[in-house]
Every structure is written in structure tokens, then in C-alpha cells.
Backbone atoms as SQL, in Angstrom:
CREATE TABLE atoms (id INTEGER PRIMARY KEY, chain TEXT, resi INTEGER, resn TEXT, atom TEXT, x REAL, y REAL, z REAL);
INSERT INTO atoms VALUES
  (1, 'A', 1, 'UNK', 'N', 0.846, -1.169, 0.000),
  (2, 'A', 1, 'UNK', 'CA', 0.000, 0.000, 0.000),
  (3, 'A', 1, 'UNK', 'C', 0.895, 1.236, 0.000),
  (4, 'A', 2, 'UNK', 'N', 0.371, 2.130, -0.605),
  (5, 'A', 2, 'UNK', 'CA', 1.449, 3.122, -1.273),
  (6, 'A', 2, 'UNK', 'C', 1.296, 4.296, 0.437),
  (7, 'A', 3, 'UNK', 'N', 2.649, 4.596, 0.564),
  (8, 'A', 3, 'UNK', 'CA', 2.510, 5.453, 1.694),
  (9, 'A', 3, 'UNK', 'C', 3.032, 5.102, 3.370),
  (10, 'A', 4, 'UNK', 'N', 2.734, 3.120, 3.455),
  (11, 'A', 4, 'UNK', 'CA', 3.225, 2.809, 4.370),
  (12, 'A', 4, 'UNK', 'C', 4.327, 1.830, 4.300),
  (13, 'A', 5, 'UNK', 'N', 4.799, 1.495, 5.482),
  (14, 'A', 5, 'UNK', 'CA', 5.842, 0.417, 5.395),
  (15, 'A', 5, 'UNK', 'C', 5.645, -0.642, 4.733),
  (16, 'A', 6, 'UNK', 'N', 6.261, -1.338, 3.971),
  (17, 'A', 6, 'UNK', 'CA', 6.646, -2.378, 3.177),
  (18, 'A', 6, 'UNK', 'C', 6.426, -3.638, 4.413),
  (19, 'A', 7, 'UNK', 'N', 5.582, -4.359, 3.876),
  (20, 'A', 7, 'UNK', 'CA', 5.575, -5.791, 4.977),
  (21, 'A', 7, 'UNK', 'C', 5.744, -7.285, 4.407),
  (22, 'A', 8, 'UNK', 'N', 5.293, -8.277, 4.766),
  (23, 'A', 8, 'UNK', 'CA', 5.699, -9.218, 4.382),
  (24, 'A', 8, 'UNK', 'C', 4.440, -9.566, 3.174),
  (25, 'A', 9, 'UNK', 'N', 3.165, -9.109, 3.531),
  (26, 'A', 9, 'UNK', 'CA', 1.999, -9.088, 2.695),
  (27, 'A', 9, 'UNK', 'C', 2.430, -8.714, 1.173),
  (28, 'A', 10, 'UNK', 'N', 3.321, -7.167, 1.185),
  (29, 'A', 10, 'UNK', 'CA', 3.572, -6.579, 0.280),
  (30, 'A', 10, 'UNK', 'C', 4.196, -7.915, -0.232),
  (31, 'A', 11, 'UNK', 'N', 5.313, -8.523, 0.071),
  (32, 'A', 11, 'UNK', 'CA', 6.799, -8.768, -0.230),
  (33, 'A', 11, 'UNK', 'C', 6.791, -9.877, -0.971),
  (34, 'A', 12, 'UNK', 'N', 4.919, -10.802, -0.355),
  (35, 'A', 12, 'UNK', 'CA', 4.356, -12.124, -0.361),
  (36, 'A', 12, 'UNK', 'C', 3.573, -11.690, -2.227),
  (37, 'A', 13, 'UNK', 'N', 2.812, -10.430, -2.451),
  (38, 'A', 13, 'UNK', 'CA', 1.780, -9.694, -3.727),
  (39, 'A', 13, 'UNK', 'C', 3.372, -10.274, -4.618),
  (40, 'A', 14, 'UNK', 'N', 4.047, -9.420, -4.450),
  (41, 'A', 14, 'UNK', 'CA', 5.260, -9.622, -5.282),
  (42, 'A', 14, 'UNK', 'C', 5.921, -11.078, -6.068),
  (43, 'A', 15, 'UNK', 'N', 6.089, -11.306, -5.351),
  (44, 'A', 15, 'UNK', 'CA', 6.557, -12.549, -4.951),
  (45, 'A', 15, 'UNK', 'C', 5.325, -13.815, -5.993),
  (46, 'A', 16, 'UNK', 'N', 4.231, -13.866, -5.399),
  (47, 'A', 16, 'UNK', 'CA', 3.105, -14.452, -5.995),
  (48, 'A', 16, 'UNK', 'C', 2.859, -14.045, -7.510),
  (49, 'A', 17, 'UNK', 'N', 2.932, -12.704, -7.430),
  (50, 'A', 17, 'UNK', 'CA', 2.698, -12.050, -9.047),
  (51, 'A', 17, 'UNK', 'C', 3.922, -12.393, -10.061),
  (52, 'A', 18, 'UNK', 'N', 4.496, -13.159, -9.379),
  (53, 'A', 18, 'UNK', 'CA', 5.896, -13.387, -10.659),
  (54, 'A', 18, 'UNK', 'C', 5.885, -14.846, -10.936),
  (55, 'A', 19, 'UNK', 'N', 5.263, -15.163, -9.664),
  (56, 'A', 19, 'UNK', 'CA', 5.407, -17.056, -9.797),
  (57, 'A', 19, 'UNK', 'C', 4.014, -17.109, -11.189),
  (58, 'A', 20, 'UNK', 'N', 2.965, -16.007, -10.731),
  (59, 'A', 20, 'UNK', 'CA', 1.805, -15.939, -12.365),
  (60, 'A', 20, 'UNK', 'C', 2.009, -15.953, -13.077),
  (61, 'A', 21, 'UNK', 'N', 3.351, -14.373, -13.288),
  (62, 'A', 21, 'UNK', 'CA', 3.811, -14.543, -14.802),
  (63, 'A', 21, 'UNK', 'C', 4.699, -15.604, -15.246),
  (64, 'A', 22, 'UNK', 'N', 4.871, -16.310, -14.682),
  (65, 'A', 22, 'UNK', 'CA', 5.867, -17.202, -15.425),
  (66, 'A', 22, 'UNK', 'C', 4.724, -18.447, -15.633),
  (67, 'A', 23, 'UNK', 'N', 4.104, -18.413, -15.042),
  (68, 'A', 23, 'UNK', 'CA', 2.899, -19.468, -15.238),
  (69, 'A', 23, 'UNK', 'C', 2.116, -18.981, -16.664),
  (70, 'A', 24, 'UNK', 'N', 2.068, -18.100, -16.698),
  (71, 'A', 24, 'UNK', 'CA', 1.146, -17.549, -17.877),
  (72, 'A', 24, 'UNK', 'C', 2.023, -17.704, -19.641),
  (73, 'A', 25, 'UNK', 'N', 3.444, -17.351, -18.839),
  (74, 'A', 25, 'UNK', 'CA', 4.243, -17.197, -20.170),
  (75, 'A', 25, 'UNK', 'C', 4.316, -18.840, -21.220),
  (76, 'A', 26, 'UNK', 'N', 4.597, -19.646, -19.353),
  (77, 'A', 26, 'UNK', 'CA', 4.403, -21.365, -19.601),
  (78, 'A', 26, 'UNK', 'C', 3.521, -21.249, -20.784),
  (79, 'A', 27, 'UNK', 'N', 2.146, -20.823, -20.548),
  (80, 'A', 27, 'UNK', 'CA', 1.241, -21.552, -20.878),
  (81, 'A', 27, 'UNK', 'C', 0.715, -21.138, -22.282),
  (82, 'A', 28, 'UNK', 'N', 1.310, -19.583, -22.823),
  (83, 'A', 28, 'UNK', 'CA', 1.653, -19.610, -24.016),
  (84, 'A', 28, 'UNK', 'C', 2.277, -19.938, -24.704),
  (85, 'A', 29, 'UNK', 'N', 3.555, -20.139, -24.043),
  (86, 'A', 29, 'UNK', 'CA', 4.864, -21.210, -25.027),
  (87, 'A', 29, 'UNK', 'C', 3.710, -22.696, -25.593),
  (88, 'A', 30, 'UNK', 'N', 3.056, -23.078, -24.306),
  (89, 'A', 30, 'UNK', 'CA', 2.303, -24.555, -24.658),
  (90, 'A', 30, 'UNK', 'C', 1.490, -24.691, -25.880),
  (91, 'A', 31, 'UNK', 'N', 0.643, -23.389, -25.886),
  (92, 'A', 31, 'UNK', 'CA', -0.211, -23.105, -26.311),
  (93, 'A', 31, 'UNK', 'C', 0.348, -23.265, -27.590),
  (94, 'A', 32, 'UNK', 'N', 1.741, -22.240, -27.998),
  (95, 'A', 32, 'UNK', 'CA', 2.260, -21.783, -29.794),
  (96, 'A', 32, 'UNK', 'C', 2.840, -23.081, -29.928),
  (97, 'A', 33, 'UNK', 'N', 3.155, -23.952, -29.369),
  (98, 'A', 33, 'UNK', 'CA', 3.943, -25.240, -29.928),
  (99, 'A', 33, 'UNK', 'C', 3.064, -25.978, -29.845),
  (100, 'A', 34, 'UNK', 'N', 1.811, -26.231, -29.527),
  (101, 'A', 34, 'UNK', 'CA', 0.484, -27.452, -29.701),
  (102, 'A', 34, 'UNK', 'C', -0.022, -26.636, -30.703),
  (103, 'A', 35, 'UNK', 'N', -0.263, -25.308, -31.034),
  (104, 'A', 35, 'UNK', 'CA', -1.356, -25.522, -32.149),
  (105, 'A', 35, 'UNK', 'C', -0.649, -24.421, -32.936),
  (106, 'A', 36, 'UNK', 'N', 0.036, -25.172, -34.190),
  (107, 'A', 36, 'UNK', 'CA', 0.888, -24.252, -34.959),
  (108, 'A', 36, 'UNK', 'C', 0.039, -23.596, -36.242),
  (109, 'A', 37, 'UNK', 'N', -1.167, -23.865, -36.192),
  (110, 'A', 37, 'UNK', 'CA', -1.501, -22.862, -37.408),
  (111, 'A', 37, 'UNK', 'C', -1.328, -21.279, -36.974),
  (112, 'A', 38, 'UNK', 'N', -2.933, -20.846, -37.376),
  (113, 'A', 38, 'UNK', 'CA', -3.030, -19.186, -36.949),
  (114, 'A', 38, 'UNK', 'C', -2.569, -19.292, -35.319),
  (115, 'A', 39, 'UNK', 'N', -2.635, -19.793, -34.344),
  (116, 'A', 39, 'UNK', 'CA', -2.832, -19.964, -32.990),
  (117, 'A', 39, 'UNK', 'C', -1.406, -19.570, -32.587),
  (118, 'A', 40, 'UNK', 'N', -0.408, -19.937, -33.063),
  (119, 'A', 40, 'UNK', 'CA', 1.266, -20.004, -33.023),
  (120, 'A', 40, 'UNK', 'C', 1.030, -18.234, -33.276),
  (121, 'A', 41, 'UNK', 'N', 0.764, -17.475, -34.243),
  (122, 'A', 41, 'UNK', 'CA', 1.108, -15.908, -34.414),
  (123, 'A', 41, 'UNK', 'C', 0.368, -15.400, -33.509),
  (124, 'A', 42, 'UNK', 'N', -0.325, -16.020, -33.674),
  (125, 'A', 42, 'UNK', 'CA', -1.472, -14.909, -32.150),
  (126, 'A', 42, 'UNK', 'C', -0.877, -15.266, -30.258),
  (127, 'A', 43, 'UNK', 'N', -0.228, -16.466, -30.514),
  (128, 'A', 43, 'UNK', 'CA', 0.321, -16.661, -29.194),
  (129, 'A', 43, 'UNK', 'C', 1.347, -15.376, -29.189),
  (130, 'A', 44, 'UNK', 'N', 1.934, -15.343, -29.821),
  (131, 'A', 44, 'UNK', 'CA', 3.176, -14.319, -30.300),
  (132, 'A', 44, 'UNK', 'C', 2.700, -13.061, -29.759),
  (133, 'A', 45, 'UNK', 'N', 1.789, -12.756, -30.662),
  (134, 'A', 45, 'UNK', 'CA', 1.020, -11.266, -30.706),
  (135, 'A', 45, 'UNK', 'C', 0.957, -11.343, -29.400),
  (136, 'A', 46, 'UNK', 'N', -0.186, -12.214, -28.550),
  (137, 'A', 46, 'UNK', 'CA', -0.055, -12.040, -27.264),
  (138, 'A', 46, 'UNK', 'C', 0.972, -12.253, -25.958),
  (139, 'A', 47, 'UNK', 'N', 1.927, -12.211, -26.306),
  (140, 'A', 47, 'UNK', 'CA', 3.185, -12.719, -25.464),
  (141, 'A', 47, 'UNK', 'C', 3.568, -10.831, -25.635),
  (142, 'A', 48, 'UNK', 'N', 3.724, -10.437, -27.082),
  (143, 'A', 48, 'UNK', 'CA', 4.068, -9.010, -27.006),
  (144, 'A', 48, 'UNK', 'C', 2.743, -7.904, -25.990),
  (145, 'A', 49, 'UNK', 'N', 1.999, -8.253, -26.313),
  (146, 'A', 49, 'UNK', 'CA', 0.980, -7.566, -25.805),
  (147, 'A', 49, 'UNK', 'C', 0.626, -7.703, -24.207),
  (148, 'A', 50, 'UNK', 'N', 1.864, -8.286, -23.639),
  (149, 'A', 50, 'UNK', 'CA', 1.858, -8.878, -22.550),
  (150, 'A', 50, 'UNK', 'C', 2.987, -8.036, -22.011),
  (151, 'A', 51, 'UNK', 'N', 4.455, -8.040, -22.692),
  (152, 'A', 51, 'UNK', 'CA', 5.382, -7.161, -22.866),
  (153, 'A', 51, 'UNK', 'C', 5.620, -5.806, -22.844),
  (154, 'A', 52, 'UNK', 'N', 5.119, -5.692, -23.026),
  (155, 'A', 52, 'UNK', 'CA', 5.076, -3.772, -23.839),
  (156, 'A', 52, 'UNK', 'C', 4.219, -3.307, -22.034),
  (157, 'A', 53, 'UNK', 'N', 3.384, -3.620, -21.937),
  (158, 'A', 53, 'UNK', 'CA', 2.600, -2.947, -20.542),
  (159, 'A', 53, 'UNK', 'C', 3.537, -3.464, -19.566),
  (160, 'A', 54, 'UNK', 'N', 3.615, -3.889, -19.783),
  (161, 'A', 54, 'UNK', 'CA', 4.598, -5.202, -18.353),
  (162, 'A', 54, 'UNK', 'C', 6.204, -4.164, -17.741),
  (163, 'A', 55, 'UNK', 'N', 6.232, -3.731, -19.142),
  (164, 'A', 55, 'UNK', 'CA', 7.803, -3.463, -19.521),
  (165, 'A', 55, 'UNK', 'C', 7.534, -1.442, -18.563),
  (166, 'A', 56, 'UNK', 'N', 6.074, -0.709, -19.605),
  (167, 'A', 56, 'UNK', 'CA', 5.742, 0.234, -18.732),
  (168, 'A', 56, 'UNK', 'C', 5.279, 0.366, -17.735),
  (169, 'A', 57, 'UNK', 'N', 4.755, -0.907, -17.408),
  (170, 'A', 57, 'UNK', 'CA', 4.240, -0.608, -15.538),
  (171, 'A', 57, 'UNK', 'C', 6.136, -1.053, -15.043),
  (172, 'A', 58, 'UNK', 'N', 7.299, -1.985, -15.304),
  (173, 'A', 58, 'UNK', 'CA', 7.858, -1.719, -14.383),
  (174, 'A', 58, 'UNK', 'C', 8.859, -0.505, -14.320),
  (175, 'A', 59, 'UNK', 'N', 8.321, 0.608, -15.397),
  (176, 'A', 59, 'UNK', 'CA', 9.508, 2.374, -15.476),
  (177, 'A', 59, 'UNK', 'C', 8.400, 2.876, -14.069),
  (178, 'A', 60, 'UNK', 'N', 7.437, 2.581, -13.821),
  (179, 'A', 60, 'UNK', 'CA', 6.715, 3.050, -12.710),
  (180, 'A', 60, 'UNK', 'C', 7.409, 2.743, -11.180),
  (181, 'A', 61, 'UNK', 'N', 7.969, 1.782, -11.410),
  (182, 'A', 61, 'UNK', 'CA', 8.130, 1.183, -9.889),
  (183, 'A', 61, 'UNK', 'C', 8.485, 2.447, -9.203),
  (184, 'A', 62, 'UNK', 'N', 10.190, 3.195, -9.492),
  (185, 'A', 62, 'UNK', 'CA', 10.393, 4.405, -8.772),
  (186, 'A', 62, 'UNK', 'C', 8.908, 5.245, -8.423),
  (187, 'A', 63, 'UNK', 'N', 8.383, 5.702, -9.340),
  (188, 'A', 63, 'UNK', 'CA', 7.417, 6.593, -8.986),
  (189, 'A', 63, 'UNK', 'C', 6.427, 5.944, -7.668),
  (190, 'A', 64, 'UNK', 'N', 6.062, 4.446, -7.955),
  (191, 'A', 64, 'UNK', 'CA', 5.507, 3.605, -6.692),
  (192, 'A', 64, 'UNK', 'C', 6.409, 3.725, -5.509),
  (193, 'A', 65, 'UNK', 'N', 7.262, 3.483, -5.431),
  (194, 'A', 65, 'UNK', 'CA', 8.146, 3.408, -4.319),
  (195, 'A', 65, 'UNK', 'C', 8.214, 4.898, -3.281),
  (196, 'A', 66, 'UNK', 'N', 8.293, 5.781, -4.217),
  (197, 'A', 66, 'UNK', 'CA', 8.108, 7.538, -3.754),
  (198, 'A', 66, 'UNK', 'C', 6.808, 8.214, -3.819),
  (199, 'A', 67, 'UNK', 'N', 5.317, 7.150, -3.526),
  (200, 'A', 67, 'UNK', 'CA', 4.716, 7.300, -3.316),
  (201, 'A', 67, 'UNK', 'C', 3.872, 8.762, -4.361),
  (202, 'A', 68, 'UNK', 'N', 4.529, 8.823, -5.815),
  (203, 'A', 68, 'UNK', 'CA', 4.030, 9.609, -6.941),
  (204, 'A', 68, 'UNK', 'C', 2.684, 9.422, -7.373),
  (205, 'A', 69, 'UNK', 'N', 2.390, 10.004, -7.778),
  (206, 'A', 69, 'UNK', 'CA', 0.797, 9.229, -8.987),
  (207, 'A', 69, 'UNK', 'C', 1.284, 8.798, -10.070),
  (208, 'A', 70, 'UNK', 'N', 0.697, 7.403, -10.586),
  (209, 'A', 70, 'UNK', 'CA', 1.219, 6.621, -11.743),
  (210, 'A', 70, 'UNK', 'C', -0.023, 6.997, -12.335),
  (211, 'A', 71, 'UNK', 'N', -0.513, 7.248, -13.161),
  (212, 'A', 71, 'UNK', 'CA', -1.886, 7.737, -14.049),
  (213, 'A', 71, 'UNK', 'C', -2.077, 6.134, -15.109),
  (214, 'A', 72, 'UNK', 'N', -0.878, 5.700, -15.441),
  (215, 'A', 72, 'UNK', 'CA', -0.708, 4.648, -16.540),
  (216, 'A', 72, 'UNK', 'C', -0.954, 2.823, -16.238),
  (217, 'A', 73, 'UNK', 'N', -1.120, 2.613, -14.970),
  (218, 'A', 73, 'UNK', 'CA', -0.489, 1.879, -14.284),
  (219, 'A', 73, 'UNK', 'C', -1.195, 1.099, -14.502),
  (220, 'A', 74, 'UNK', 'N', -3.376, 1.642, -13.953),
  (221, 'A', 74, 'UNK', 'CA', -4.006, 0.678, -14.266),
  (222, 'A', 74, 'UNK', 'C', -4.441, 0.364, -15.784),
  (223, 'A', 75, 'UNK', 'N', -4.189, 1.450, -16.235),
  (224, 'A', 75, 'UNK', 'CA', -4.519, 0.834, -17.864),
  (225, 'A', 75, 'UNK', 'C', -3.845, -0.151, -18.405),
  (226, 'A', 76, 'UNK', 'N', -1.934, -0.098, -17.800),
  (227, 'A', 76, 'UNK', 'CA', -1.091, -1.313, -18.519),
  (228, 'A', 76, 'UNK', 'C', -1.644, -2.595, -17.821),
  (229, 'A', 77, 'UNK', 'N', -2.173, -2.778, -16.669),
  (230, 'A', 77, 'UNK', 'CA', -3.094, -3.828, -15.898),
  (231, 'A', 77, 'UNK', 'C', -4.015, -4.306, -16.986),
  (232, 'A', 78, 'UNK', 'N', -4.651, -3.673, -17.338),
  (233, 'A', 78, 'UNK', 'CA', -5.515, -4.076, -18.211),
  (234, 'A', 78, 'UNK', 'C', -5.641, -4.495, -19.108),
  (235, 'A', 79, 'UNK', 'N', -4.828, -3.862, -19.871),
  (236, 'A', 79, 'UNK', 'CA', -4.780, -4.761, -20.930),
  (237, 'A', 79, 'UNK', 'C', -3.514, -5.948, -21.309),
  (238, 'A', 80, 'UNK', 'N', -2.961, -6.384, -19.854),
  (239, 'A', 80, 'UNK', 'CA', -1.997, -7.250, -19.939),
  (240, 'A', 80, 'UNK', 'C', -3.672, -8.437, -19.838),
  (241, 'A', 81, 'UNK', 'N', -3.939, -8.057, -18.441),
  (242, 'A', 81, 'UNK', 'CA', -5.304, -8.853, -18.097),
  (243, 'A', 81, 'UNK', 'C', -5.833, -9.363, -19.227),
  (244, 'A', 82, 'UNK', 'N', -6.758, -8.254, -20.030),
  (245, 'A', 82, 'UNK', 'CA', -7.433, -8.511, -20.740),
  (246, 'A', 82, 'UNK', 'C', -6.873, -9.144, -22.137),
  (247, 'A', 83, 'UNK', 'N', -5.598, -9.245, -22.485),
  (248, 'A', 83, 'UNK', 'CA', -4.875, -9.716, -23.512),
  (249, 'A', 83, 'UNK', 'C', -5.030, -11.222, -22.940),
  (250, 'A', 84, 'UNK', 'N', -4.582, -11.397, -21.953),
  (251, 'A', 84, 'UNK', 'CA', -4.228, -13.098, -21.599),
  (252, 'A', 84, 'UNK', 'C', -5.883, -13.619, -21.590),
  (253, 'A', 85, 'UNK', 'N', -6.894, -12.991, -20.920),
  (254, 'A', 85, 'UNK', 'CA', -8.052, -13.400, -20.880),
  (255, 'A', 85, 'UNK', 'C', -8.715, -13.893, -22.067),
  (256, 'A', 86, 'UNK', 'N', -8.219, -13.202, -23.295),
  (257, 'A', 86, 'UNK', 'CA', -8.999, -13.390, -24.834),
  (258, 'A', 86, 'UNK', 'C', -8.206, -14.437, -25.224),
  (259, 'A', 87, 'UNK', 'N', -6.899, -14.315, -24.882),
  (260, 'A', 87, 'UNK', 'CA', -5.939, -15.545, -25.508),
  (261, 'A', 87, 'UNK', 'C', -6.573, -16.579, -24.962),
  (262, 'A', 88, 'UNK', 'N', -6.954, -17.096, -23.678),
  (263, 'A', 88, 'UNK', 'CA', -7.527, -18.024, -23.194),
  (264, 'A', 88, 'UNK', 'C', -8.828, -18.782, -23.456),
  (265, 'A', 89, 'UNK', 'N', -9.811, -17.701, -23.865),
  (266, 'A', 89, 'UNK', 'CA', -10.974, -17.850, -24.481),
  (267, 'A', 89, 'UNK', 'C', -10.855, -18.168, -26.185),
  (268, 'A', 90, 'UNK', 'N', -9.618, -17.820, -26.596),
  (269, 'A', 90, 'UNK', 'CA', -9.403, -18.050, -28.248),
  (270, 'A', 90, 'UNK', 'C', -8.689, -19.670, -28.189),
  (271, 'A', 91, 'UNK', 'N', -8.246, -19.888, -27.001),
  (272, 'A', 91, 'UNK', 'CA', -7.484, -21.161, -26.576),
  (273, 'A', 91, 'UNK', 'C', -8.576, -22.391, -26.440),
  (274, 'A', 92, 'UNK', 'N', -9.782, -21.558, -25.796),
  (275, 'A', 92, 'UNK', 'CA', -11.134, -22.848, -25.655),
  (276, 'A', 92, 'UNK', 'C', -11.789, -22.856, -26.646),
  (277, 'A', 93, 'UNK', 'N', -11.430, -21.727, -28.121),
  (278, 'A', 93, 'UNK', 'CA', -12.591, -21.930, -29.030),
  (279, 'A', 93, 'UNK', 'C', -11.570, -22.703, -29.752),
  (280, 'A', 94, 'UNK', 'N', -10.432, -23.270, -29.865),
  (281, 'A', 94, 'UNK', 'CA', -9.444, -24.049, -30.667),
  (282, 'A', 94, 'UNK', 'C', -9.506, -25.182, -29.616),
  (283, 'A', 95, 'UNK', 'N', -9.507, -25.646, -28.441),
  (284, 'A', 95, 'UNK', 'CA', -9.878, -26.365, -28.284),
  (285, 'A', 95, 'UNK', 'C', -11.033, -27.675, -28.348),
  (286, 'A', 96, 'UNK', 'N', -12.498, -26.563, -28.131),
  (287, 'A', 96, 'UNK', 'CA', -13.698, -27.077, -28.886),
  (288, 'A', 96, 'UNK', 'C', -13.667, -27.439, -29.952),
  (289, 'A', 97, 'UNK', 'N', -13.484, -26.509, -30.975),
  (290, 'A', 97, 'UNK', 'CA', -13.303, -27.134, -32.272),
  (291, 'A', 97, 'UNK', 'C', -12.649, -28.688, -32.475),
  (292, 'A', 98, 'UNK', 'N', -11.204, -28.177, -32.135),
  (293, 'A', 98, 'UNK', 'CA', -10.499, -29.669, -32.463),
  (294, 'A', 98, 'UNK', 'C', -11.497, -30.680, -31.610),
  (295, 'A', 99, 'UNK', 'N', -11.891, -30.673, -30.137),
  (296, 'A', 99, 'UNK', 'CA', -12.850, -31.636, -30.117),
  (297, 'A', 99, 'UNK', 'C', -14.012, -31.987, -30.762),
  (298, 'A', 100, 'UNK', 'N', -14.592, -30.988, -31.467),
  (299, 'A', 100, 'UNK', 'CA', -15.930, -31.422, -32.611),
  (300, 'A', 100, 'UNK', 'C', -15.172, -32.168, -33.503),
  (301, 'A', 101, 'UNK', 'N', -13.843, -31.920, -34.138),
  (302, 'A', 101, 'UNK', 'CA', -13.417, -32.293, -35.308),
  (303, 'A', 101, 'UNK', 'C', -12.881, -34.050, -34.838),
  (304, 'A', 102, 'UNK', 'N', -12.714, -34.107, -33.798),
  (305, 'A', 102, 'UNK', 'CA', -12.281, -35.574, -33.261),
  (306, 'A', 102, 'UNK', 'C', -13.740, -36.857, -33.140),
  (307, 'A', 103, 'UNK', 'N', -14.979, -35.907, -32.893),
  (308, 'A', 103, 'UNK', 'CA', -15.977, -37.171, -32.738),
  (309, 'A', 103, 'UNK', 'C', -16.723, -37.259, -34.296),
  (310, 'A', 104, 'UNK', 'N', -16.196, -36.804, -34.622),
  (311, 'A', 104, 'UNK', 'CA', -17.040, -36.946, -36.462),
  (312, 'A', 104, 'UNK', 'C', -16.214, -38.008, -37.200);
């Protein structure tokens, strides 16, 4: 929380939020090497689109740390969020499919 001492809660957010991203990155690597058609460029696309906010929320940290206003911070949230969220949902409509295409 911006303003007070740093605790173990903080130290624990941190900590947890990195063990995600690397879980998430996993699971696009999985994703572009199981399904190499269109699915492989769009994993891509979304790995960058994951990048680029990731990269500007961490030029923020100083300003977090000195308790500044970040104006940018929750928008790069968002659409890291909302990038992985569509990838996931584009992940179950390639999934479905290939399962329709397996019982025929």
C-alpha cells in the first residue's frame, strides 16, 4: 500500500505475481507449440501484448516506491489482463473445435 511500510503481505503480492507470470508465459509457449496454425502468431502477438505494458508498468516502480501518482499503471493492468483473458478464451474456441473435429 502506497505510503506505508513495506511488509511481508507486500513482499508475499510480489513474490506471488511473478510465480503468475511465469505461469502464464508457460502456458503460451504450450499453447504456440500445440497448435501451430493461426494460434502459433497470435500466441506471439499475445506474449508481445503482454510485454510492452509489463515493460511500462515496471519504469513506474520508482514513482511507486516515492509514493508519486502513476496515471498509466491501471490501464497497462488491463490490458496485460485482458490480452491473456482473450488468448484463453481463443485457446477454448481451438480447443472445442479440435474436439468437434475428433468425434465426427
Amino acid at each position: 500500500m502506497r505510503g506505508a511500510e513495506v511488509t511481508l503481505t507486500d513482499v508475499m503480492h510480489v513474490a506471488l505475481a511473478g510465480v503468475g507470470v511465469i505461469f502464464v508465459l508457460l502456458a503460451l509457449g504450450f499453447g504456440a507449440t500445440a497448435y501451430r496454425n493461426w494460434f502459433r502468431p497470435y500466441s506471439v502477438g499475445t506474449f508481445l501484448m503482454l510485454l510492452v505494458p509489463g515493460i511500462v508498468a515496471f519504469l513506474y516502480v520508482p514513482q511507486l516506491a516515492a509514493n508519486l501518482p502513476t496515471q498509466w499503471v491501471g490501464l497497462t493492468e488491463r490490458i496485460s489482463t485482458y490480452s491473456y483473458l482473450l488468448w484463453q478464451s481463443m485457446l477454448a474456441i481451438v480447443l472445442l473445435h479440435e474436439d468437434h473435429h475428433v468425434r465426427i
